[in-house]
C-alpha positions in Angstrom: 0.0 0.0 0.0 1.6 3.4 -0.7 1.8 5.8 2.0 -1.2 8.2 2.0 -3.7 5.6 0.0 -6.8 4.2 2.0 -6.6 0.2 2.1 -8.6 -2.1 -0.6 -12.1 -1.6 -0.6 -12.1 1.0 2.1 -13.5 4.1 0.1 -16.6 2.0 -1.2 -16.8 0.8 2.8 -16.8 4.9 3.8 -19.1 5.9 1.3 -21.5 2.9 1.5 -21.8 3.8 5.0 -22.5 7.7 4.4 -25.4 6.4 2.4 -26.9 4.2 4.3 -26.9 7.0 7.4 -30.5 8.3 8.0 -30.2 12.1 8.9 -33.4 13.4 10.3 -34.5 16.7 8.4 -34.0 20.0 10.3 -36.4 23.2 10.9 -34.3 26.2 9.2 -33.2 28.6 11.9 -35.1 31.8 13.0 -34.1 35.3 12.8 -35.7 35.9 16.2 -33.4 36.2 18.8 -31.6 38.8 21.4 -29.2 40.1 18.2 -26.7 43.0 18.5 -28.6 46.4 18.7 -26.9 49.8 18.9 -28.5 53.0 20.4 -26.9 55.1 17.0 -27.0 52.2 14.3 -25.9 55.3 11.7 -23.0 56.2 14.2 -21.8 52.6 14.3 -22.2 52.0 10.4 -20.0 54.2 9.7 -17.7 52.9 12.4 -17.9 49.6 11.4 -17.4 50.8 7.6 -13.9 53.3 8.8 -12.6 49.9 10.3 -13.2 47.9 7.1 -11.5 50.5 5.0 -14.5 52.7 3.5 -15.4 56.0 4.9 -18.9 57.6 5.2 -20.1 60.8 3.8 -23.7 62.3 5.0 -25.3 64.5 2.8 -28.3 65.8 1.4 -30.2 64.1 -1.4 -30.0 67.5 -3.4 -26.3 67.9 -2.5 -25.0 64.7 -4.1 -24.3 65.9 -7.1 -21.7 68.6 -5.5 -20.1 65.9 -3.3 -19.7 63.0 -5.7 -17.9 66.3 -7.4 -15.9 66.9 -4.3 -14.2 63.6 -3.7 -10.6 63.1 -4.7 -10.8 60.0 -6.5 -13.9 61.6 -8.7 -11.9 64.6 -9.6 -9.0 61.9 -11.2 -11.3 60.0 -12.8 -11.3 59.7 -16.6 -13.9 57.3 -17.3 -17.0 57.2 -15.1 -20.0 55.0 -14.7 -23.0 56.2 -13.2 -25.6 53.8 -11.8 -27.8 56.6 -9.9 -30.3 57.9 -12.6 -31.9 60.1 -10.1 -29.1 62.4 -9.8 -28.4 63.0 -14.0 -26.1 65.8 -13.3 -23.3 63.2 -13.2 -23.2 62.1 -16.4 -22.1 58.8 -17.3 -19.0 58.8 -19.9 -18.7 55.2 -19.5 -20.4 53.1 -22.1 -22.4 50.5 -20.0 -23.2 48.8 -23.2 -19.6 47.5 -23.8 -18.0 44.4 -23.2 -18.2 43.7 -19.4 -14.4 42.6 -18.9 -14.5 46.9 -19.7 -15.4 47.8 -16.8 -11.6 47.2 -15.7 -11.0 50.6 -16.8 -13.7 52.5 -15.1 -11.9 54.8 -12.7 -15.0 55.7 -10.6 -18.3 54.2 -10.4 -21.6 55.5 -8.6 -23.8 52.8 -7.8 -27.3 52.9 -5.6 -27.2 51.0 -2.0 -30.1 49.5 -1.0 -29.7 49.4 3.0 -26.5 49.3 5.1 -25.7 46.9 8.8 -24.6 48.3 11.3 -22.7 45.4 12.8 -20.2 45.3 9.7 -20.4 48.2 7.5 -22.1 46.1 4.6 -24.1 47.6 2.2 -26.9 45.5 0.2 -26.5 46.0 -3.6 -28.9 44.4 -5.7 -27.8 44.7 -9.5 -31.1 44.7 -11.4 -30.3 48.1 -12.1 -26.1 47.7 -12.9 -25.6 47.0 -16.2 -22.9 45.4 -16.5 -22.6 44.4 -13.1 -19.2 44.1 -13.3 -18.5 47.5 -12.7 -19.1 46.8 -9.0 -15.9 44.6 -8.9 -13.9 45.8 -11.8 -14.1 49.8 -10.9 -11.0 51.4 -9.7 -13.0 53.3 -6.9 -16.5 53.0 -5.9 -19.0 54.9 -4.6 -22.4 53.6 -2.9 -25.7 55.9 -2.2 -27.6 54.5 0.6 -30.8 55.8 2.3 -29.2 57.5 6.4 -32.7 56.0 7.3 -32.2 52.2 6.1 -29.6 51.3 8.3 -30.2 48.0 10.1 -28.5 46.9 13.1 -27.4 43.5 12.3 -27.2 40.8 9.8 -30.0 38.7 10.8 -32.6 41.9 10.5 -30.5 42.7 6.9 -31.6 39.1 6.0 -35.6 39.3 6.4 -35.0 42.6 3.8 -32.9 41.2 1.2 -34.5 41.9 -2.4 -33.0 40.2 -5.4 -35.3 42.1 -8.0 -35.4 41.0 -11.8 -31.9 40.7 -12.0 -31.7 37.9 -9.9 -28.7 38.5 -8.1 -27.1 40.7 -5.5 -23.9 41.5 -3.1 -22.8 42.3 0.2 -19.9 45.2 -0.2 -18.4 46.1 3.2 -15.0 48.3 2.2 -12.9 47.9 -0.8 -11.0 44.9 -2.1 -8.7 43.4 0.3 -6.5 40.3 0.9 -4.2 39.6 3.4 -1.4 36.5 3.6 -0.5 34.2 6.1 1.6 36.8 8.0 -0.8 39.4 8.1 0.3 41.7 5.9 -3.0 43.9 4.4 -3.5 44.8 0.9 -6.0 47.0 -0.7 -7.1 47.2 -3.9 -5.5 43.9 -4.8 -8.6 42.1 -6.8 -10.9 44.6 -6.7 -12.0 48.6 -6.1 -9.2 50.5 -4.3 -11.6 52.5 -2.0 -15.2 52.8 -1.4 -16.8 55.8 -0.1 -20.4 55.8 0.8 -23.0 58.6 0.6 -25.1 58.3 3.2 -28.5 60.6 1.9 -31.1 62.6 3.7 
């Protein structure tokens, strides 16, 4: 027998008895319980987001326009893709038609939030209205616009309001890309957006 191989006969013995084992079906877990709250769940969001790279910008739903203007990474950008049709004044100069793999050299893209947790600084994207939704993933920077008022305190209550919409599909963001090695050593940006800012409207 060489080293590491299972004896004759042994894997058909494992896997005969795996399917002969009678598992008793199980009641999916609740949501209710005594979850994390917080007594400023907009404080803490944009706590928890600061600690996960991102920052937090409130502002008013008139005044986006201006702010999105005012943010470093905006002013650089050369090719923008704007998801936020409500707020026209930023024009998109980013053809959303193209080839997905594109969106690799959109500089900044402005995308709408749906609601953000507390607990982690995630933000609930659905994509029915990203087209392509790579842009999420493939942008150099990205910016989120998410209600001040739809920020939930944990995951469990951001579960009972999860919305896929016609596109079938949606995504957790909380902070830009990162990775980090065996040794601990923290890189942003590596696979994905370098930064994420989020525009928290009133």
């Amino acid at each position: 027998m060489n080293a590491g191989n299972p004896p004759d006969g042994a894997r058909d013995r494992i896997l005969s008895a795996l399917r002969n084992r009678h598992v008793e079906p199980q009641p999916e877990p609740t949501l209710d319980g005594d979850w994390i709250r917080y007594a400023d769940p907009l404080t803490q969001f944009c706590n928890s987001l600061e600690l996960v790279g991102g920052r937090a910008i409130r502002v008013c739903s008139n005044e986006l326009p201006a702010r999105v203007n005012s943010v470093d990474v905006f002013q650089e950008a050369q090719r923008v893709a704007n998801f936020v049709p409500e707020y026209g004044e930023l024009a998109a100069i980013w053809d959303s038609q193209a080839d997905p793999h594109e969106a690799e050299n959109v500089d900044f893209c402005l995308a709408p939030g749906l609601f953000g947790v507390a607990e982690n600084g995630a933000i609930w994207t659905p994509t029915d209205q990203i087209a392509p939704r790579s842009a999420l993933f493939l942008c150099q920077h990205l910016g989120l616009v998410v209600p001040a008022a739809d920020i939930v305190d944990n995951m469990h209550q951001a579960y009972e309001r999860i919305e896929f919409g016609e596109g079938g599909f949606g995504v957790f963001i909380s902070g830009p890309s990162k990775t980090a090695d065996i040794e601990q050593s923290l890189v942003i940006g590596a696979h994905g957006p370098r930064s994420l800012v989020v525009f928290l409207t009133t």
